[in-house]
RORO-693762 format. One record per residue (C-alpha): residue number from 1; residue in three letters; x, y, z. Coordinates in steps of 0.001 Angstrom, whole numbers, plus 500000, padded with zeros to 6 digits. Layout:
<atom i="NUM" aa="ALA" xx="X" yy="Y" zz="Z"/>
...
***
This chain:
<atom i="1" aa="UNK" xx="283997" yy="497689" zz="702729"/>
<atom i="2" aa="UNK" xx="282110" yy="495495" zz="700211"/>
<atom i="3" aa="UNK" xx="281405" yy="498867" zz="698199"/>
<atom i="4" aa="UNK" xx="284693" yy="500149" zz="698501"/>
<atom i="5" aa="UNK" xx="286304" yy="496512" zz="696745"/>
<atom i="6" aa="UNK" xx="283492" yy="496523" zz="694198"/>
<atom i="7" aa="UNK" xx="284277" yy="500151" zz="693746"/>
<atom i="8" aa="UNK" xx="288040" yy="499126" zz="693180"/>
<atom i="9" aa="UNK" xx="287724" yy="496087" zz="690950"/>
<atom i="10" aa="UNK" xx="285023" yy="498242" zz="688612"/>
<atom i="11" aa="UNK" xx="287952" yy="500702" zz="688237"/>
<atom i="12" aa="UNK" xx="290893" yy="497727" zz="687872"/>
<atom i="13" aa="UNK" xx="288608" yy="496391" zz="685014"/>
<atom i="14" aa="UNK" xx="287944" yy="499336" zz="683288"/>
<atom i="15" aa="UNK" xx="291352" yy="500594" zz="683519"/>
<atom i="16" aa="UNK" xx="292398" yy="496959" zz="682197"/>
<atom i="17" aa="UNK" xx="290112" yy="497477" zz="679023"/>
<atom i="18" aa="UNK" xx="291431" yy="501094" zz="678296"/>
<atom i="19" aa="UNK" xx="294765" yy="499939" zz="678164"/>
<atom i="20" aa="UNK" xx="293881" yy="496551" zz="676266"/>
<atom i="21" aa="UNK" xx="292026" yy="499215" zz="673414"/>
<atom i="22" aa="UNK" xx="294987" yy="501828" zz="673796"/>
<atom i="23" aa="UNK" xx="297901" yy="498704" zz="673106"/>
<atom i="24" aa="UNK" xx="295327" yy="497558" zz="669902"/>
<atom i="25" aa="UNK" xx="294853" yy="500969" zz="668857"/>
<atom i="26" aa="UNK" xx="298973" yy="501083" zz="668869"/>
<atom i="27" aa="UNK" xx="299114" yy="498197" zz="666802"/>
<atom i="28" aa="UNK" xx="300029" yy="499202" zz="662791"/>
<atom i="29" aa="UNK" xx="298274" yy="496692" zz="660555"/>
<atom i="30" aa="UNK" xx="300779" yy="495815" zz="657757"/>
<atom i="31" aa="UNK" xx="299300" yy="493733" zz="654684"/>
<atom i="32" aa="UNK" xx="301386" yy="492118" zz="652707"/>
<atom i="33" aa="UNK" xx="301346" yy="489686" zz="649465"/>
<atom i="34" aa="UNK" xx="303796" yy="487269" zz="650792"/>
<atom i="35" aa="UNK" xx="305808" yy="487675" zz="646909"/>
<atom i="36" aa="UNK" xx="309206" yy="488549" zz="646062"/>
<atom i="37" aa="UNK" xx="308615" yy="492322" zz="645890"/>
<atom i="38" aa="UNK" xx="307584" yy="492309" zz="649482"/>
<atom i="39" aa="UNK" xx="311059" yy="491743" zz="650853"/>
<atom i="40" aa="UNK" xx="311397" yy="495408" zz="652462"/>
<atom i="41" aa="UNK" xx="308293" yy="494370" zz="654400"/>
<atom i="42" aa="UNK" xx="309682" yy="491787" zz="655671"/>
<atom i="43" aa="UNK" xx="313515" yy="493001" zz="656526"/>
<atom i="44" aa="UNK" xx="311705" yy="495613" zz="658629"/>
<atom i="45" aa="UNK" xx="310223" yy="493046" zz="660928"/>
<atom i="46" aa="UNK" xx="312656" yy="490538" zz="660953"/>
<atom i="47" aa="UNK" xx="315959" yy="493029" zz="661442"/>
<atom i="48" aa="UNK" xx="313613" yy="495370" zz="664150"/>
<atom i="49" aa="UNK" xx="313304" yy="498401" zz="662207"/>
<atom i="50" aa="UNK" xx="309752" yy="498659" zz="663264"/>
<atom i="51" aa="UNK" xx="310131" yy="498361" zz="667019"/>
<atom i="52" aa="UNK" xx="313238" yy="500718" zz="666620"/>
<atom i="53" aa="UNK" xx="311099" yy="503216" zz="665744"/>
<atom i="54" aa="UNK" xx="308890" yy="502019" zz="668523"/>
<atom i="55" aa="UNK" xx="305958" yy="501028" zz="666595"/>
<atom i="56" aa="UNK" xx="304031" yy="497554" zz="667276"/>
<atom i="57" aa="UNK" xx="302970" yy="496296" zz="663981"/>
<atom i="58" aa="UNK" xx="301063" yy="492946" zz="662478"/>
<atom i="59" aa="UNK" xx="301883" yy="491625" zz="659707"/>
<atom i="60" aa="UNK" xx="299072" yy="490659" zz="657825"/>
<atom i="61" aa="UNK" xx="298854" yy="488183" zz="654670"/>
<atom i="62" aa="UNK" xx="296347" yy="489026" zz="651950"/>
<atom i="63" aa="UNK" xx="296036" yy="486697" zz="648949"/>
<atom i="64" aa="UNK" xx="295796" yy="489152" zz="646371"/>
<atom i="65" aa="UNK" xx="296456" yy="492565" zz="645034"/>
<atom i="66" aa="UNK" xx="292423" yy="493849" zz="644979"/>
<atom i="67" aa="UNK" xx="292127" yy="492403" zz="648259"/>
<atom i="68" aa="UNK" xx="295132" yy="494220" zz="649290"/>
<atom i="69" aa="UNK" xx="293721" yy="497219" zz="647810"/>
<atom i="70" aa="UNK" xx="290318" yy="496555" zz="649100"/>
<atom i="71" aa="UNK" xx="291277" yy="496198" zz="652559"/>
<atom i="72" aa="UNK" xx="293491" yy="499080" zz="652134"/>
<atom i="73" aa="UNK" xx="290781" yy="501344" zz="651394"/>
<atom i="74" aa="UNK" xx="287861" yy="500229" zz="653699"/>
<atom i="75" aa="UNK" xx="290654" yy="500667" zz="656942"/>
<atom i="76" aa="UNK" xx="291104" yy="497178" zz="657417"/>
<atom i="77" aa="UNK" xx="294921" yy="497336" zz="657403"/>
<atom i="78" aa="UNK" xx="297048" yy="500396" zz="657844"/>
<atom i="79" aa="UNK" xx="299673" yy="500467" zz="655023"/>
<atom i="80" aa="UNK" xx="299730" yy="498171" zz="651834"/>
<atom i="81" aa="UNK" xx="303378" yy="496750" zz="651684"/>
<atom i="82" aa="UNK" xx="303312" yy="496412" zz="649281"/>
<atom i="83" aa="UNK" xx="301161" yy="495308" zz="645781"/>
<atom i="84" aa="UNK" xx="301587" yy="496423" zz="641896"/>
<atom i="85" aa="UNK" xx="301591" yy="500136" zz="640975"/>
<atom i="86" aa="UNK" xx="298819" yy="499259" zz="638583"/>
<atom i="87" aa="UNK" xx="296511" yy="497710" zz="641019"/>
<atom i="88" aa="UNK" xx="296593" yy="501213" zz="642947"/>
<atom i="89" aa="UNK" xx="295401" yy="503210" zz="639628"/>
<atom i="90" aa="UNK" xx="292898" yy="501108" zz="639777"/>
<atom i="91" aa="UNK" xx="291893" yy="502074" zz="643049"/>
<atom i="92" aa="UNK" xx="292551" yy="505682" zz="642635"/>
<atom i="93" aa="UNK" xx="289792" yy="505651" zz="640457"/>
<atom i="94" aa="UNK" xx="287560" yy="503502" zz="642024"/>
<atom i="95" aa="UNK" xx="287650" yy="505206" zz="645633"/>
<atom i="96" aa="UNK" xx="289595" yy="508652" zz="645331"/>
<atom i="97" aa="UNK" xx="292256" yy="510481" zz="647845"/>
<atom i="98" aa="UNK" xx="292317" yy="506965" zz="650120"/>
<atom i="99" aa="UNK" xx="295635" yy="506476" zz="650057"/>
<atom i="100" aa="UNK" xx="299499" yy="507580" zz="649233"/>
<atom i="101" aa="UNK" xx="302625" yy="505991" zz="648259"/>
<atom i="102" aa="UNK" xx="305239" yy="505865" zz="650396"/>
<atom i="103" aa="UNK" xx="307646" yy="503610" zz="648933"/>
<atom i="104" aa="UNK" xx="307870" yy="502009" zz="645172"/>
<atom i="105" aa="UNK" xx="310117" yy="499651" zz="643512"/>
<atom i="106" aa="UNK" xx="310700" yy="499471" zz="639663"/>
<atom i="107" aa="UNK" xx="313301" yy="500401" zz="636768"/>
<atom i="108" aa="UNK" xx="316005" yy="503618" zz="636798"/>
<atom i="109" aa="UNK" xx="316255" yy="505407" zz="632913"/>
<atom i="110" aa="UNK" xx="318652" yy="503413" zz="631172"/>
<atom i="111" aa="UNK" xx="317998" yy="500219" zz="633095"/>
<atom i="112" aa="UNK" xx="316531" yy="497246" zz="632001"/>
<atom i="113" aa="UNK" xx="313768" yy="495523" zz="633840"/>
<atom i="114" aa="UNK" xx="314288" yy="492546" zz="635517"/>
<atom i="115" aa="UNK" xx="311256" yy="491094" zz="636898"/>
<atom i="116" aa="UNK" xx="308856" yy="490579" zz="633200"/>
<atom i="117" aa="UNK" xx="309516" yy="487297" zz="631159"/>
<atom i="118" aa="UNK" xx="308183" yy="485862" zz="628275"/>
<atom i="119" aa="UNK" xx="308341" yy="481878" zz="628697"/>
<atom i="120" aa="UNK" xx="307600" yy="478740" zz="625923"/>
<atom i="121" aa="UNK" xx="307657" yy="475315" zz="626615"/>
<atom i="122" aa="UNK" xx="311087" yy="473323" zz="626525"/>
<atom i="123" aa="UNK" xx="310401" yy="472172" zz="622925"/>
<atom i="124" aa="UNK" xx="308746" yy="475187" zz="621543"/>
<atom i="125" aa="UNK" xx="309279" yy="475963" zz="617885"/>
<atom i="126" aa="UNK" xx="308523" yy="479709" zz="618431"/>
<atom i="127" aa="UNK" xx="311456" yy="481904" zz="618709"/>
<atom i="128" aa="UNK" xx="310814" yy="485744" zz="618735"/>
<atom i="129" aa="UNK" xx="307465" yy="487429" zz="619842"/>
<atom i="130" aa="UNK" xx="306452" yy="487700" zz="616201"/>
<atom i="131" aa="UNK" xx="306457" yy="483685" zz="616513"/>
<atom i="132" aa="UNK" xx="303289" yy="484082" zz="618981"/>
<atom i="133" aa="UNK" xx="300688" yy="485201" zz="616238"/>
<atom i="134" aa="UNK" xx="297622" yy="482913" zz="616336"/>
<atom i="135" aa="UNK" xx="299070" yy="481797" zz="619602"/>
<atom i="136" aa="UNK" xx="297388" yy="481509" zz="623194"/>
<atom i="137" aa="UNK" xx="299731" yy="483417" zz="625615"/>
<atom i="138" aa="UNK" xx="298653" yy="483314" zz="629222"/>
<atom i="139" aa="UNK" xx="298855" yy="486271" zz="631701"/>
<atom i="140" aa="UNK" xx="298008" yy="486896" zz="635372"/>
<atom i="141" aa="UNK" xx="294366" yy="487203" zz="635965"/>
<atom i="142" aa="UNK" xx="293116" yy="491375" zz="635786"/>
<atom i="143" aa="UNK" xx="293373" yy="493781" zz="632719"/>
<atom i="144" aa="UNK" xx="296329" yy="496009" zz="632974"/>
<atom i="145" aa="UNK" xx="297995" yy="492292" zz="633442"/>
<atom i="146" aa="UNK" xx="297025" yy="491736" zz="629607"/>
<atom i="147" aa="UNK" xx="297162" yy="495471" zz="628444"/>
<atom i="148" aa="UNK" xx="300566" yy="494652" zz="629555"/>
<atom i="149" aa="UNK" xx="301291" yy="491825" zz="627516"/>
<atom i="150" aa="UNK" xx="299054" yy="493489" zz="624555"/>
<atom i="151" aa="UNK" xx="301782" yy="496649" zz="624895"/>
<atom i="152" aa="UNK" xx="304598" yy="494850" zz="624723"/>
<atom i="153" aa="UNK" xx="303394" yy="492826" zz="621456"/>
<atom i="154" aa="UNK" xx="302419" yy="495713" zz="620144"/>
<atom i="155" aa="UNK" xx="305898" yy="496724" zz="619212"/>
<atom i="156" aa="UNK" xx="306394" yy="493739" zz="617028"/>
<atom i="157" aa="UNK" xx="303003" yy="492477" zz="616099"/>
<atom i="158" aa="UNK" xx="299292" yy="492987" zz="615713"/>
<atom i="159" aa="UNK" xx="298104" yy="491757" zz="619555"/>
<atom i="160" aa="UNK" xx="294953" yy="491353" zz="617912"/>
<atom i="161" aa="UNK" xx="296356" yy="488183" zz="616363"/>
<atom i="162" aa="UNK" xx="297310" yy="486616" zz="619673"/>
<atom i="163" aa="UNK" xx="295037" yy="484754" zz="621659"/>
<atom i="164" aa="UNK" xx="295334" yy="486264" zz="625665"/>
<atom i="165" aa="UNK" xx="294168" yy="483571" zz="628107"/>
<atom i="166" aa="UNK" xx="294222" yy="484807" zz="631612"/>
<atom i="167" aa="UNK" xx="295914" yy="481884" zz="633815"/>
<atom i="168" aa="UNK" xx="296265" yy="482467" zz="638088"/>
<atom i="169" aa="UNK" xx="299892" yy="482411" zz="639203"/>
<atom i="170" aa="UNK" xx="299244" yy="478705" zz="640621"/>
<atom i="171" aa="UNK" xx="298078" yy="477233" zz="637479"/>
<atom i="172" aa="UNK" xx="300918" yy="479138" zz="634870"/>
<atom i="173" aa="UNK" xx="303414" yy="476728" zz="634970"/>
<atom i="174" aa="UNK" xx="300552" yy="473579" zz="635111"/>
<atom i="175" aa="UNK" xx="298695" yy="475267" zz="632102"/>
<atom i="176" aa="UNK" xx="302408" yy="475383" zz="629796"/>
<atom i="177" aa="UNK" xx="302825" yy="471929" zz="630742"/>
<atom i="178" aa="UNK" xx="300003" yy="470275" zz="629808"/>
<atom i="179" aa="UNK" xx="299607" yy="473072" zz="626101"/>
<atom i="180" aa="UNK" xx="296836" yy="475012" zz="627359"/>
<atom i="181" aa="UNK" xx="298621" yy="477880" zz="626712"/>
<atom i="182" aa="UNK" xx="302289" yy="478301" zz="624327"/>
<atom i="183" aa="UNK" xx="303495" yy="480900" zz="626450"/>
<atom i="184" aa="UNK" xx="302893" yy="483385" zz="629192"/>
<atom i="185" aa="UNK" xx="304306" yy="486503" zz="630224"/>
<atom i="186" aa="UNK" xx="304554" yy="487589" zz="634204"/>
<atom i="187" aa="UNK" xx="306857" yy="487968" zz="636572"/>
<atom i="188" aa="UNK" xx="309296" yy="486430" zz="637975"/>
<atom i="189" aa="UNK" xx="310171" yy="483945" zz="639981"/>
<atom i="190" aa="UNK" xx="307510" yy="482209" zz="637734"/>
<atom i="191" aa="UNK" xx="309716" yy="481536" zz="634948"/>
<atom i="192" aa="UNK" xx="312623" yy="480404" zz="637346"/>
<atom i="193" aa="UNK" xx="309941" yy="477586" zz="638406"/>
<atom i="194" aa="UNK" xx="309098" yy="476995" zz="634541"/>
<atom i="195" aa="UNK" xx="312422" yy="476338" zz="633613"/>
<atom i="196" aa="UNK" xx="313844" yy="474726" zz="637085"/>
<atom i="197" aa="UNK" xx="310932" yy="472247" zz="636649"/>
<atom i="198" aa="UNK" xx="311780" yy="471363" zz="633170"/>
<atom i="199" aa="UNK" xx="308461" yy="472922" zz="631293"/>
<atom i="200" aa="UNK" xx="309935" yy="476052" zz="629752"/>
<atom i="201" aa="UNK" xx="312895" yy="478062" zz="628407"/>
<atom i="202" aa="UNK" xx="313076" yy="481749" zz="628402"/>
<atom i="203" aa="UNK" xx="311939" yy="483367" zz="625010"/>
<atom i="204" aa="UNK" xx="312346" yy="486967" zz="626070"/>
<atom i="205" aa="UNK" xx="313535" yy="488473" zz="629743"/>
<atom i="206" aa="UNK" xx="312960" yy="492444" zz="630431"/>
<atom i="207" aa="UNK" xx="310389" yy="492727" zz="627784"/>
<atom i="208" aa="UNK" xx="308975" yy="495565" zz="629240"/>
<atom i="209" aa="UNK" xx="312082" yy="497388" zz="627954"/>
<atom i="210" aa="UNK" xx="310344" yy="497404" zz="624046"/>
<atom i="211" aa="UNK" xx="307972" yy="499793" zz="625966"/>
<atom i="212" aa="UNK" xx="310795" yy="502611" zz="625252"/>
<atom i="213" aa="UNK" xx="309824" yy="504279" zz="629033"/>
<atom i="214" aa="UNK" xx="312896" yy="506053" zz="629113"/>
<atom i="215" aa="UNK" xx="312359" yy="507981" zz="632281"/>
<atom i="216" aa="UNK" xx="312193" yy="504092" zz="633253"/>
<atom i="217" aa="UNK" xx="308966" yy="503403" zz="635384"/>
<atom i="218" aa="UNK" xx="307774" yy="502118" zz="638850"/>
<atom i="219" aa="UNK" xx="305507" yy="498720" zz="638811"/>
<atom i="220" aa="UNK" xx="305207" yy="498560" zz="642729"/>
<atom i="221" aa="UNK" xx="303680" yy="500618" zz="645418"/>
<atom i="222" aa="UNK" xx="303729" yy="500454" zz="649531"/>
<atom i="223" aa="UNK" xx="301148" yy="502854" zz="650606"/>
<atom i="224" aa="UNK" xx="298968" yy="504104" zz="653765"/>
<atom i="225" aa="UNK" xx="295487" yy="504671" zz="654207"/>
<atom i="226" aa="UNK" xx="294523" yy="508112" zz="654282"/>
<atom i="227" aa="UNK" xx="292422" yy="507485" zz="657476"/>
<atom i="228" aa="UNK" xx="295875" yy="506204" zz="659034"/>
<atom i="229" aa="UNK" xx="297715" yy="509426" zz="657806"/>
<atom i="230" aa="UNK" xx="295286" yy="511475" zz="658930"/>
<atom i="231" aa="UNK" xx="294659" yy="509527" zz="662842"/>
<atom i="232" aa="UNK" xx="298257" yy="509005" zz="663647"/>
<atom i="233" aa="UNK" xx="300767" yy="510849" zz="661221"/>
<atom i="234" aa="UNK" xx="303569" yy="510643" zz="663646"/>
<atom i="235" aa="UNK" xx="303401" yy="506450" zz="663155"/>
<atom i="236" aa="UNK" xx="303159" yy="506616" zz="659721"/>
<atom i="237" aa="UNK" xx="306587" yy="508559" zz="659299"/>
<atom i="238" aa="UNK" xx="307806" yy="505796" zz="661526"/>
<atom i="239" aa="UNK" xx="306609" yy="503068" zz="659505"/>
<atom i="240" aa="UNK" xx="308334" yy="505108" zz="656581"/>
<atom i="241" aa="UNK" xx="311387" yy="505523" zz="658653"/>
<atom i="242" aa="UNK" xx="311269" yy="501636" zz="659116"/>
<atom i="243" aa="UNK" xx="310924" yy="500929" zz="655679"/>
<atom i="244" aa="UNK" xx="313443" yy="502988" zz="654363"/>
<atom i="245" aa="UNK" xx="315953" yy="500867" zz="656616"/>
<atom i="246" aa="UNK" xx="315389" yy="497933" zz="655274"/>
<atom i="247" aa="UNK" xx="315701" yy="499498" zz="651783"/>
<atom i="248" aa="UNK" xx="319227" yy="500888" zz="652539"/>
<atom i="249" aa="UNK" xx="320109" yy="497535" zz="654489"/>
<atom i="250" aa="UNK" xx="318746" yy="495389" zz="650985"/>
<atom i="251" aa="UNK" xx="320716" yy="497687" zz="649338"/>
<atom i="252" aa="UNK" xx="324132" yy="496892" zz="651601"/>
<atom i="253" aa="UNK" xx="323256" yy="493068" zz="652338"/>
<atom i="254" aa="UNK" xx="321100" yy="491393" zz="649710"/>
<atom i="255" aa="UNK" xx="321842" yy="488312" zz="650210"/>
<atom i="256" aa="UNK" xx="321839" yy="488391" zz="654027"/>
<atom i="257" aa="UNK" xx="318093" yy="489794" zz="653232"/>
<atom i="258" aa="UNK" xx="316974" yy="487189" zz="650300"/>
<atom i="259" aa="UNK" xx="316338" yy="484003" zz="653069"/>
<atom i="260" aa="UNK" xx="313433" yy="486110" zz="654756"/>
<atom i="261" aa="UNK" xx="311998" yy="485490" zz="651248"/>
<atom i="262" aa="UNK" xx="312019" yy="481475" zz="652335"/>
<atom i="263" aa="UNK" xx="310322" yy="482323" zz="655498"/>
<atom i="264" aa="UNK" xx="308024" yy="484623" zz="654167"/>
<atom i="265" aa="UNK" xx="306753" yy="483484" zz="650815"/>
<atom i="266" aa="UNK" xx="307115" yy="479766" zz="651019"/>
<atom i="267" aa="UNK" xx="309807" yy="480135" zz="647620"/>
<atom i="268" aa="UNK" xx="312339" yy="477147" zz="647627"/>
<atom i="269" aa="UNK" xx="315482" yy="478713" zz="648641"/>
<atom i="270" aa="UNK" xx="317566" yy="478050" zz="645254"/>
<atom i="271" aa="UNK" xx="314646" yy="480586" zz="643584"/>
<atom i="272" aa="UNK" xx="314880" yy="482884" zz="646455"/>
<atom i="273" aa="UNK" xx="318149" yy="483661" zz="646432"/>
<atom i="274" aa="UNK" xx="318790" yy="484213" zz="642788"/>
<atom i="275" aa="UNK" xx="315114" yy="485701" zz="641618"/>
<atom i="276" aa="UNK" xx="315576" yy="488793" zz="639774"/>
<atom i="277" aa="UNK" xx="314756" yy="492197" zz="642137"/>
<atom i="278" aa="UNK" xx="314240" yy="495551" zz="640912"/>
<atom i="279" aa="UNK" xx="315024" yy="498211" zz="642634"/>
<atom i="280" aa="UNK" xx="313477" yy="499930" zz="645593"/>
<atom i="281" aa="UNK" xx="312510" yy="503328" zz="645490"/>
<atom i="282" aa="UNK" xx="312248" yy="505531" zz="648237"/>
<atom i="283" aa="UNK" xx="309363" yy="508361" zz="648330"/>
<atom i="284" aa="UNK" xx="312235" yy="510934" zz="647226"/>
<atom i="285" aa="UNK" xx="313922" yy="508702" zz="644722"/>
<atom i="286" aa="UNK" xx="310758" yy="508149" zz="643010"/>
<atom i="287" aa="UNK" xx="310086" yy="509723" zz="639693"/>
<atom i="288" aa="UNK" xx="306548" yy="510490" zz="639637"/>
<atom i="289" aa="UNK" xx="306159" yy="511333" zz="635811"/>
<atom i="290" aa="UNK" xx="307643" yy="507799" zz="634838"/>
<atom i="291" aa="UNK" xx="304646" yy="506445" zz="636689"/>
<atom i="292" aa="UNK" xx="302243" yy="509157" zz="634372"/>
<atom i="293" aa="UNK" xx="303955" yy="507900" zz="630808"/>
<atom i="294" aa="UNK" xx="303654" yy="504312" zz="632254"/>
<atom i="295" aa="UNK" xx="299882" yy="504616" zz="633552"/>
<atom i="296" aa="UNK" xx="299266" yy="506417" zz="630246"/>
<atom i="297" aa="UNK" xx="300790" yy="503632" zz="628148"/>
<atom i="298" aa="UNK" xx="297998" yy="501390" zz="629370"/>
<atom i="299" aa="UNK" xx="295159" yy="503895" zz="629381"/>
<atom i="300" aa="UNK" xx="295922" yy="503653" zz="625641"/>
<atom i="301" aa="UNK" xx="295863" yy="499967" zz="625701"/>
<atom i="302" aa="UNK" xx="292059" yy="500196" zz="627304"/>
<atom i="303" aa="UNK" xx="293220" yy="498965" zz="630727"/>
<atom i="304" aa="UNK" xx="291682" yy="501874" zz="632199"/>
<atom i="305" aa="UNK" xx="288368" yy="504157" zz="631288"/>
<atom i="306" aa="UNK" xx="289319" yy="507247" zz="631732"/>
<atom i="307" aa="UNK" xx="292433" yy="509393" zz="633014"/>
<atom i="308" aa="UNK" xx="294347" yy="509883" zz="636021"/>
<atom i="309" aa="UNK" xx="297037" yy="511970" zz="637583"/>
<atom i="310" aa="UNK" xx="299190" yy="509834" zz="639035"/>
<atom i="311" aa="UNK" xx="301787" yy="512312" zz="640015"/>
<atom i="312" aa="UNK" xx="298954" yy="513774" zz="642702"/>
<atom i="313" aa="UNK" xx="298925" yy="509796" zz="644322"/>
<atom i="314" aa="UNK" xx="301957" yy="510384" zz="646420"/>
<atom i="315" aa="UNK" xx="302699" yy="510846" zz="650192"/>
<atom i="316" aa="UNK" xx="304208" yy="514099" zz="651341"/>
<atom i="317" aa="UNK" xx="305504" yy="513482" zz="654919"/>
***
C-alpha cells in the first residue's frame, strides 16, 4: 500500500511539473520600451487581443533599445514590441537572420513626420538650423541617433561645423536648461516636456522631412525571434493577429487608446494624450524599399560600416 501511494504521489508530482513547464513554455515573452511608440503593445493587453487569440503573454520592460535588441536575439524575450527601425539594422548586422518584422510604424509618401523636433531654449537667439553652426546640439545616446541629426543639417549646413553632444533622454531637457547644450533634436514627447516646463520653444518640428524620402520611411519595428518563429509559428501569427487589432482599434479610437500610455510609460496625462503618433504599419502596409533609401541615407552618413538589405529583414507569415 505504502508503494502503491509513493507510486501515486511520484506520478502527481511529475505530472504537476510537466504541466507547470508546458503553461511556461505557453507563455509569449513580450519586451517592450515603455515609450510612446509602444502603444499597440499595450492596447493588445489591456483591450484582450492577446488572450482572444488565446495566447498567454508577459509583458516585459527593457530600458533600452540594444537591450531590447540584445535580449531579442539571445531568446530572452519572444517578440520586440517594439524599438527603432535603426536599432534593428544594427542588429542585422551584428547577429544575422535572428529576427523579422512584423509590424512598423513611421511616415506615408507625402506625409510629414511627426515624431522628430528640433528644440532651443526659451530665449534662444538662433532661429533656423543654419543658426546652429559652432553650436552644441544634443542627441540621444548611439550613432544613427547623430547620423540623424548630421543628415538633416546636412541640407542646410556643413554638420561639420556643429558640435554633436550625445545627451540620455533623462538628462535632455536638464542639459538645455542649465546651457550645456543650445539645442537637441529627438523625439517627441521630449520637446512637449521642454516647452511645458518652460526651458524651450520649438525651432523646427518634422525635420526629418528635409531628408526628401519620398517613398516616406519607417523609424519603428515590432519583431520576433527567429528561434520563436521557427518553435511555435502558429503563436507568432497570433501575436501578429493581436497586434494588428490594436492597430485597427488605434486607428478607430485614439483617444480611448492614448491613457494606456499613462499606465504604461509613466507620461503625465496632458503629454499623453496630445504627443504626436505616427502611423502604424502593418506587415502588408509596409513599404520595404522606403526602409532601403532610409537605411542607405545613414550608411552614407557613416552610421553603419558596411551595407545591408533591409528589404530581406521582414516576416512572411
Amino acid at each position: 500500500m505504502k508503494k502503491l501511494l509513493a507510486t501515486v504521489g511520484i506520478m502527481i508530482f511529475l505530472c504537476g511539473s510537466a504541466t507547470g513547464a508546458y503553461a511556461a513554455q505557453d507563455v509569449v515573452r513580450i519586451g517592450y520600451l515603455g515609450i510612446v511608440m509602444d502603444l499597440p503593445t499595450f492596447v493588445a493587453q489591456e483591450k484582450g487581443f492577446f488572450a482572444e487569440e488565446g495566447l498567454k503573454v508577459e509583458l516585459i520592460p527593457i530600458n533600452s533599445g540594444s537591450a531590447i535588441t540584445d535580449a531579442l536575439i539571445a531568446g530572452r524575450i519572444d517578440a520586440n514590441c517594439g524599438s527603432s527601425m535603426t536599432g534593428h539594422w544594427f542588429a542585422a548586422q551584428a547577429a544575422p537572420d535572428r529576427f523579422k518584422i512584423f509590424l512598423a510604424l513611421g511616415v506615408r509618401p507625402g506625409k510629414k513626420d511627426r515624431s522628430f523636433v528640433v528644440v532651443v531654449k526659451k530665449d534662444s537667439p538662433i532661429t533656423n538650423l543654419k543658426d546652429l553652426k559652432g553650436k552644441k546640439v544634443g542627441t540621444y545616446p548611439g550613432p544613427t541617433s547623430v547620423a540623424l541629426a548630421r543628415a538633416v543639417i546636412r541640407t542646410q549646413i556643413d554638420p561639420e561645423a556643429v558640435i554633436f553632444t550625445q545627451v540620455p533622454p533623462p538628462n535632455m531637457v536638464p542639459a538645455l536648461a542649465a546651457g550645456q547644450i543650445d539645442a537637441f533634436f529627438t523625439p517627441e514627447p521630449m520637446g512637449m516636456m521642454a516647452v511645458s516646463k518652460g526651458v524651450g520653444r520649438y525651432l523646427m518640428k518634422g525635420p526629418l522631412s528635409l531628408l526628401n524620402l519620398k517613398r516616406g520611411f519607417p523609424g519603428y519595428a515590432f519583431s520576433f525571434s527567429t528561434k520563436f518563429l521557427k518553435e511555435r509559428p502558429e503563436d507568432a501569427k497570433k501575436v501578429k493577429a493581436a497586434m494588428d487589432k490594436a492597430v485597427d482599434y488605434i486607428r478607430g479610437h485614439e483617444q480611448e487608446a492614448r491613457p494606456y500610455l499613462v499606465k504604461y510609460t509613466g507620461l503625465p496625462e496632458p503629454v499623453a494624450m496630445a504627443c504626436p503618433i505616427d502611423e502604424f504599419m502593418k506587415l502588408d502596409e509596409i513599404d520595404e524599399q522606403a526602409g532601403q533609401d532610409y537605411f542607405d541615407v545613414l550608411y552614407k552618413e557613416g552610421a553603419y560600416k558596411q551595407k545591408l538589405d533591409t528589404t530581406k529583414l521582414y516576416y512572411e507569415d
